[in-house]
N, C-alpha and C positions, 0 to 999 in steps of 0.2 A: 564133219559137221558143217554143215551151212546155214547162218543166221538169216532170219529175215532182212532186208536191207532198210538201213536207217532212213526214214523220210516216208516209208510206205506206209500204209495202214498195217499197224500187227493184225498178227492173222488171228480171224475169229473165232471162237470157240464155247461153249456152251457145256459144263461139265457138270456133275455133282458136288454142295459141298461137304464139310462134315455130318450135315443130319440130314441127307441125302437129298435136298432143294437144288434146282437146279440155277447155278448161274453163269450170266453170259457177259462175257467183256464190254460187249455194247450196251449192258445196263449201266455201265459209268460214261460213258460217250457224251461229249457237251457238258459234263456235269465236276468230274473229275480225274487226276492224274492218276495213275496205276503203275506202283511195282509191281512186276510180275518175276515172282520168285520160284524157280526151279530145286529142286532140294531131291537127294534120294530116296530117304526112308524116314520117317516120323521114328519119336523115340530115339533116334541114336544119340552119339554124344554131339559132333557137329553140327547136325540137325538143330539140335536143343540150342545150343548155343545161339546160332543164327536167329530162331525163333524169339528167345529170348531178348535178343535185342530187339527186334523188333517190338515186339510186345511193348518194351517198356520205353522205347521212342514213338508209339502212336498216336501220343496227343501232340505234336511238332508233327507228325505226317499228317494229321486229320487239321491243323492251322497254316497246312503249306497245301492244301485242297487234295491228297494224295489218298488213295486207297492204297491194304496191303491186301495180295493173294499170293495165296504159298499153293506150288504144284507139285503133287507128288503121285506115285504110283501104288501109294495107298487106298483101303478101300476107306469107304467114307467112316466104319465102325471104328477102325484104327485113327481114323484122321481124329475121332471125336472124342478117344480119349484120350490123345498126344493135347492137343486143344485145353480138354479140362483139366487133365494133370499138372498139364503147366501155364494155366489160366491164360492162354492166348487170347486176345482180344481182336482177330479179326479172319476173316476166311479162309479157310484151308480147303482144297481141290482137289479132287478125285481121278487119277487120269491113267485107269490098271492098266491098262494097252495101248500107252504111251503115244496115243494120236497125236497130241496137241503137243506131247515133246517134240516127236520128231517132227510138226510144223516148224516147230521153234528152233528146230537144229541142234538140240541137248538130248536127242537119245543115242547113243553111240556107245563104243568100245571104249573100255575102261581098264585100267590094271589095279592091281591091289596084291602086295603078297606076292609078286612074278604070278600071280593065275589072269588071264583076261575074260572078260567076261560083259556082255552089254548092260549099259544101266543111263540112269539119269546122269548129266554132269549138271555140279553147281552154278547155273548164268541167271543173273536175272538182268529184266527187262525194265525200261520207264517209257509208259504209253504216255503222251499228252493226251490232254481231256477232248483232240479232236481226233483221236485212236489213231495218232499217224506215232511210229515207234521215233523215239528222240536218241534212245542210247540203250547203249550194251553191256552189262556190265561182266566180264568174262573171266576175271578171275577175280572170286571172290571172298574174305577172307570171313570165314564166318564170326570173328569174333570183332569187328569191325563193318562190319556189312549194313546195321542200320545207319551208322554216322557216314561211311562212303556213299549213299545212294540219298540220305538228305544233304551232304554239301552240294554234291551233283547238281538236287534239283534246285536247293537256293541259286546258287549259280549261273542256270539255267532258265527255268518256268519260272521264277516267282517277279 
């Protein structure tokens, strides 16, 4: 896997989301910060967890100027009711044929159980609001993953 490198523009991308609207990384350009969250499969147990925190740190992400976007290789009908199930409160991405993974260098070979098999890995991203990528975040633990990526950005952007 090869990450975009720090200090470039992340790369651009224009996906569906949950209610199959399409949106584009440069609608936050100038405006605000963006985690860009990599995840495998909506509904799992991990997944949820990860979500979940999120969820319920978005008003500290939305007073530190930040957007969240969750990518996954679900389709948008699944994304929508991972979403309302568990009241997610901000965008979830559409990305079946993993383009804008493997932009981002998170679609690769995976183990689970001794079987291998390609899938999404957990990284997420922090775009500044001048869409140049600031940090990586590459291991990620989903049950701490909203409080890791806002000390980051206090530390950092604010």
């Amino acid at each position: 896997m090869a990450f975009p490198k720090i200090g470039n523009l992340a790369p651009a991308f224009t996906l569906p989301d949950q209610d199959g609207e399409p949106v584009s990384l440069a609608d936050f350009r100038d405006h605000k910060n963006v985690i860009l969250y990599f995840y495998p499969k909506a509904m799992t147990p991990g997944c949820t967890v990860q979500a979940c925190g999120l969820r319920d740190a978005r008003a500290r992400y939305t007073r530190a100027g930040t957007e969240i976007l969750g990518i996954s290789p679900d389709t948008p009908a699944r994304l929508a009711k991972f979403r309302e199930k568990e009241k997610l409160n901000f965008t979830l991405l559409s990305d079946p044929e993993h383009k804008i993974a493997a932009k981002y260098g998170v679609w690769g070979k995976k183990k689970f159980m001794g079987r291998e098999f390609m899938g999404v890995h957990r990284v997420s991203f922090i775009i500044g609001a001048d869409g140049r990528l600031k940090h990586i975040m590459e291991k990620v633990n989903t049950k701490t993953h909203h409080e890791d990526a806002l000390q980051w950005l206090k530390q950092n952007l604010e």
